[in-house]
N, C-alpha and C positions, 0 to 999 in steps of 0.2 A: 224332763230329767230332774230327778231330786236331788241338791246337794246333798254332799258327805264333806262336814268342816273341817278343820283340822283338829277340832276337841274328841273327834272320832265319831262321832254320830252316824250311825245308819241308814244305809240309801234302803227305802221300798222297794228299791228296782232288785231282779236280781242280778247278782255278780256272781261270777265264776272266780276270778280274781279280785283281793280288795289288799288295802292298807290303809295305816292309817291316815294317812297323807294323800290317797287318792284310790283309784279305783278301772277296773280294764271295761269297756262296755262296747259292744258291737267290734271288735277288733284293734277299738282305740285306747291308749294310755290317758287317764284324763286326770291331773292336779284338783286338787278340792282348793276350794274359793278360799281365801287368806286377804283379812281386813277389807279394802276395798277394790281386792281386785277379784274377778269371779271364776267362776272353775275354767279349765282351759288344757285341751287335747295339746301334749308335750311328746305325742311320740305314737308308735303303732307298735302292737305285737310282731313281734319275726319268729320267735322259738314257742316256750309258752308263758303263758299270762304269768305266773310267779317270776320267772326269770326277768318278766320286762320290767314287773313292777322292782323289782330285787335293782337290774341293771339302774331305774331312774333314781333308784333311795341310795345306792353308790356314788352315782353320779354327784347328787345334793353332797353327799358326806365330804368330797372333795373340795366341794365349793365352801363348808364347816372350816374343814383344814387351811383351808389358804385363808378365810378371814383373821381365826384362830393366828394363823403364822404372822399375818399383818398384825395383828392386835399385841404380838410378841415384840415386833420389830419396835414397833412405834414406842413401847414402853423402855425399849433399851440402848436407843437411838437416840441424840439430839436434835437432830434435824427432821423432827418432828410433822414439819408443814409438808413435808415432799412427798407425804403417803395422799394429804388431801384428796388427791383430783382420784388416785386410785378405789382410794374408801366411796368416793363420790358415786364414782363409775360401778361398781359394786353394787351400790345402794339404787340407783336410777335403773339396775338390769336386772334386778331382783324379778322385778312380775314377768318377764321374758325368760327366766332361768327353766330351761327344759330340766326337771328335778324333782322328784319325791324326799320331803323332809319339812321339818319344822322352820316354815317361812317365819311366822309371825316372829318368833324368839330370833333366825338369824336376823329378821328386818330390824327389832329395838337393839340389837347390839351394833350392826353398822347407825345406828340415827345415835348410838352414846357413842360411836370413836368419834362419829361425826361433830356431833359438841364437842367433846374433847377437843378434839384439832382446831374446831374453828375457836375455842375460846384459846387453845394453845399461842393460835396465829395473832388473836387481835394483841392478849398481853406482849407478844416479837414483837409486834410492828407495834405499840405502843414503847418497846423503848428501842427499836430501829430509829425511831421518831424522835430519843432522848438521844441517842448518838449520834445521828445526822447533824440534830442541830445545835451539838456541840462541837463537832468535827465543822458546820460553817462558820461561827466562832471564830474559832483556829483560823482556818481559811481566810477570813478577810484582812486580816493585818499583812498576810503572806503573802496575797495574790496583789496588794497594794505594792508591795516593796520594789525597787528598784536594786536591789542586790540579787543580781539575776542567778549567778549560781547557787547561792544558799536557798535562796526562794525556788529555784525548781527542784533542788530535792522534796524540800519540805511538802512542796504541793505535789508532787508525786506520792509522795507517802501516803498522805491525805486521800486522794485516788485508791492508793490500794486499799485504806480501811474504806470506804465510802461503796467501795463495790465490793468489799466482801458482808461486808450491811447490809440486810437481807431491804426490802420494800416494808415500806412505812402502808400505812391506812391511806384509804383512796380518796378520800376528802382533802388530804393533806401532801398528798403524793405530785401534783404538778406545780404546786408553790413552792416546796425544801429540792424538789429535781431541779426547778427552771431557775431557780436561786442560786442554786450550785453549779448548773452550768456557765451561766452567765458570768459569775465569778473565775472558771476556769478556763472559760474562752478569753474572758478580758487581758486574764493574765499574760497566757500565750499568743494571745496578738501582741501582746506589750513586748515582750520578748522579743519576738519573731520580729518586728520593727526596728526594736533595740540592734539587733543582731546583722540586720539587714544591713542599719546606716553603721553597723562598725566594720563588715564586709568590703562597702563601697571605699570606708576610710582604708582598708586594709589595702582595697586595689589602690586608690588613690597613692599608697605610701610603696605600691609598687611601682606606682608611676612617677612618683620623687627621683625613684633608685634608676626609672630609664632614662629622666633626666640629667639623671647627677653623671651617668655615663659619657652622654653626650656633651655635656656641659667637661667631662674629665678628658675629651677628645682634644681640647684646648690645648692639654699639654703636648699632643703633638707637634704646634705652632711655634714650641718654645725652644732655641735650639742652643741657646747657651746656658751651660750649666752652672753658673753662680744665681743663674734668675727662675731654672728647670727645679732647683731642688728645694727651695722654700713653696714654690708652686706647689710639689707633689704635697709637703707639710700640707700646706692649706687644705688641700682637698684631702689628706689624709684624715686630717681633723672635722672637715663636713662629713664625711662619711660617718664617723662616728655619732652626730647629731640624725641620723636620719632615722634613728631609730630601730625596731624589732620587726620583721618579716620572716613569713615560713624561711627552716633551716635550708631545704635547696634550692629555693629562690634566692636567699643571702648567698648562699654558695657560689652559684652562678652567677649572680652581679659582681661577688668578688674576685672572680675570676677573670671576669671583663677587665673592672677595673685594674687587675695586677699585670695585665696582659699590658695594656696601653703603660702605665708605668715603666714595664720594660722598654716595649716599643721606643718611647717618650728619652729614655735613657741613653739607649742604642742610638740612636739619630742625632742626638746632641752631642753625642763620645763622637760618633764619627764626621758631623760637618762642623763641630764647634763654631757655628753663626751667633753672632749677635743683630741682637734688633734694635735696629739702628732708633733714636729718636728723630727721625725724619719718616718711618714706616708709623712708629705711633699716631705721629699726628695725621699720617693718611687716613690710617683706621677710623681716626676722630672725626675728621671730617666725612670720611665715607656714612657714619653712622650719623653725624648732626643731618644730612643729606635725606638719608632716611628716616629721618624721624619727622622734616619739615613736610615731606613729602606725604605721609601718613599723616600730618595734623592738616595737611592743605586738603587731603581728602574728605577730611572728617567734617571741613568744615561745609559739605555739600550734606542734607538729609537722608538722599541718597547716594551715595558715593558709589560711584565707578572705580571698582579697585579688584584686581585678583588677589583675592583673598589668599586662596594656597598659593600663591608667588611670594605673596607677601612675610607667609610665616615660614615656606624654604630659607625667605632671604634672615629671616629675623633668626633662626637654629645658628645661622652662619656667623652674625652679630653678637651672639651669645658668649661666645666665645672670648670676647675682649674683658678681659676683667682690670684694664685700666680706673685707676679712682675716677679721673675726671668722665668718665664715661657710665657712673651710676644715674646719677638724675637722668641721663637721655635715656639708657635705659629700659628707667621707670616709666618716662614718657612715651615710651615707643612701646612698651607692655598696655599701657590703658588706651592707647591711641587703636591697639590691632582688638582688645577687647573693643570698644564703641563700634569698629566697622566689623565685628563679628556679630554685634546685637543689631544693629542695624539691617545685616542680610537674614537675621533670624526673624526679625519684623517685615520685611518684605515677601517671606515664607509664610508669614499668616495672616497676611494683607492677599495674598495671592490664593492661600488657602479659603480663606473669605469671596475671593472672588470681586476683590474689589481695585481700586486702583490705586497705586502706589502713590501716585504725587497726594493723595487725598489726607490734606495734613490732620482734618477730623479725628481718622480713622485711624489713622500713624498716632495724634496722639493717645486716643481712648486706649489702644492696642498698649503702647508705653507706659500708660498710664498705671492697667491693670497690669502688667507683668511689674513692675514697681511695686505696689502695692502685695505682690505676690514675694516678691523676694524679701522685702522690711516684714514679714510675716514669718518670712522661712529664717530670717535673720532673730527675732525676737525670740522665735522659738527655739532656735539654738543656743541664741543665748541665754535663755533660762534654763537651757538642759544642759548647760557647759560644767554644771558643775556634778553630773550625775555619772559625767566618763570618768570613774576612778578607779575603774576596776582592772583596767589593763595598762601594764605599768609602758610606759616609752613611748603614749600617747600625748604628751604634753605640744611637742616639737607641731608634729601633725595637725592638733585643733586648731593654735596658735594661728597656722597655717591656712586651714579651713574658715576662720574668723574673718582674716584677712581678703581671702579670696569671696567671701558673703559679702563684706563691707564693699568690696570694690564692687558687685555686680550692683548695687544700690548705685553707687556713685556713676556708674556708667551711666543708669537708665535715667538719674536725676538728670544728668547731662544731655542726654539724650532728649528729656520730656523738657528742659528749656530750651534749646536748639528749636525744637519745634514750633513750640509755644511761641518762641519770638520771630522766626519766620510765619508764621500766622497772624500776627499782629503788625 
């Protein structure tokens, strides 16, 4: 078979039907050869040889128009880069295009949009690259800060120009992404932690409020009303220390509380008792009693004690708000913590699989949760000064600090107890 190019040159052969673009031969429609691709059977006659060659050089003219249309778009468009892969696909289906028409001329007009785009894209993403990374910039001062509300808008914002910033160049595209991540994960864990331990403090200040309940049950105890009504004062006035809680949880504690107030009022109006100073000093001694009783415990490594018996009886003790009855109290508060750490050590002595009397292991166990809580200690105490964003938190940390200091002081207690029964 002789070609027929597309400069029009004529085939030896003959043809019944020709163009200039190809040619009909034995019943087939055949393309003339175009740059390095070679002639190529694109169809068959069905009607006659003019109409088929007519129907392939229509066909081509369509495929004219829509690059034509694209080459339109592109120029009157910004977003320039999104025609790419279409122009791409275009240009790679060229030699497979079943068509009569001027390849060669539509191939160098897709290979210039081609340029075009591709030099369009590298100048984007060379200042996608100028805007990333000054948008990290920004970023790092923000995603450091501990002013969590401020700082997550701002890094939100950041997010939204950062993904509407098209892709940087590929050499540089996992350094400015894994950079940015890294900074916007760190942040929101930070947060997410932050938030966590102000949660826990928020239940904990719900747990004040179940106390101060029960601890307000006391006034039922009180049934004369010259000693009822500076009482209610007092606890009218803790309550106002206890601080800020969701509104219907405040609702419903104050509600308890105004309930027993009543109650507290009612009961005193109608038995008018006084309590005798011969009942105080019961109280006194029932509580010195108790308290000897839990330091004679304490004073075994492992103590034989029912613990929940213990802390029914101590809810009951609470209640005494005699002055001389603080220091025992306090004593009988660190005394039920030591035999509470102590059964928490015999749960990971047991979990170990090992045996209880084993002072070794009692103390290494002491040792490390020691060492664990002066850590959990230091660390709050160097973050004590970053809770300032929520106001009626003071009361609470105060509180937290305290209750930190004391589990130190329990296990110090604990880890000499040990230490000097071992020696």
């Amino acid at each position: 078979m002789n070609e027929i190019t597309n400069f029009g040159l004529k085939s030896d052969k003959k043809e019944v039907g020709k163009s200039t673009f190809g040619f009909v031969e034995e019943g087939k429609v055949i393309r003339n050869a175009f740059g390095a691709n070679k002639e190529r059977i694109i169809g068959e006659v069905n009607s006659t040889e003019e109409e088929s060659l007519q129907y392939f050089e229509e066909k081509f003219a369509k495929l004219e128009e829509e690059v034509n249309e694209i080459a339109e778009k592109i120029g009157q468009q910004d977003n320039k880069g999104s025609f790419l892969t279409k122009v791409n696909h275009l240009k790679t289906s060229l030699p497979e295009f079943d068509g009569l028409g001027d390849f060669v001329a539509l191939d160098e007009k897709l290979d210039k949009m081609l340029s075009e785009l591709n030099l369009y894209i590298e100048q984007n993403r060379h200042k996608n690259l100028q805007i990333k990374t000054a948008l990290l910039e920004q970023l790092k001062p923000i995603a450091a800060s501990h002013e969590w509300k401020t700082a997550s808008a701002q890094v939100k914002e950041i997010q939204h120009k950062w993904i509407k910033t098209g892709a940087v160049a590929e050499d540089k595209r996992e350094e400015i992404e894994g950079e940015y991540k890294v900074l916007v994960d760190d942040f929101y864990s930070r947060r997410n932690a932050f938030y966590d331990d102000l949660n826990k403090m928020m239940e904990e200040r719900e747990a004040d409020y179940q106390d101060f309940i029960q601890s307000a049950k006391s006034l039922l105890t009180i049934t004369e009303l010259e000693k009822l009504r500076p009482a209610i004062h007092q606890k009218q006035e803790e309550w106002k220390e206890l601080g800020k809680i969701k509104p219907t949880k405040h609702s419903e504690f104050w509600s308890q509380f105004q309930e027993l107030i009543k109650a507290a009022l009612k009961e005193a109006r109608k038995k008018a008792k006084k309590v005798s100073g011969g009942n105080v000093k019961q109280q006194l001694e029932k509580l010195k009693a108790f308290a000897d009783r839990l330091n004679a415990a304490n004073e075994e490594v492992i103590p034989e004690i029912d613990l929940k018996e213990v802390k029914e009886q101590w809810r009951f003790f609470q209640k005494i708000k005699h002055k001389e009855a603080f220091e025992l109290k306090h004593t009988i508060h660190f005394a039920i913590e030591m035999l509470a750490e102590k059964q928490f050590i015999n749960a990971l002595v047991d979990k170990r699989k090992g045996d209880r009397k084993d002072l070794k292991l009692r103390y290494k166990i002491s040792r490390d949760l020691l060492e664990r809580d002066r850590r959990e200690l230091h660390t709050f105490q160097e973050n004590l000064g970053k809770f300032n964003m929520a106001e009626g938190l003071d009361n609470m940390l105060t509180k937290k600090l305290r209750q930190q200091e004391q589990k130190v002081e329990v296990k110090k207690s604990i880890l000499e107890q040990i230490k000097s029964q071992s020696s």
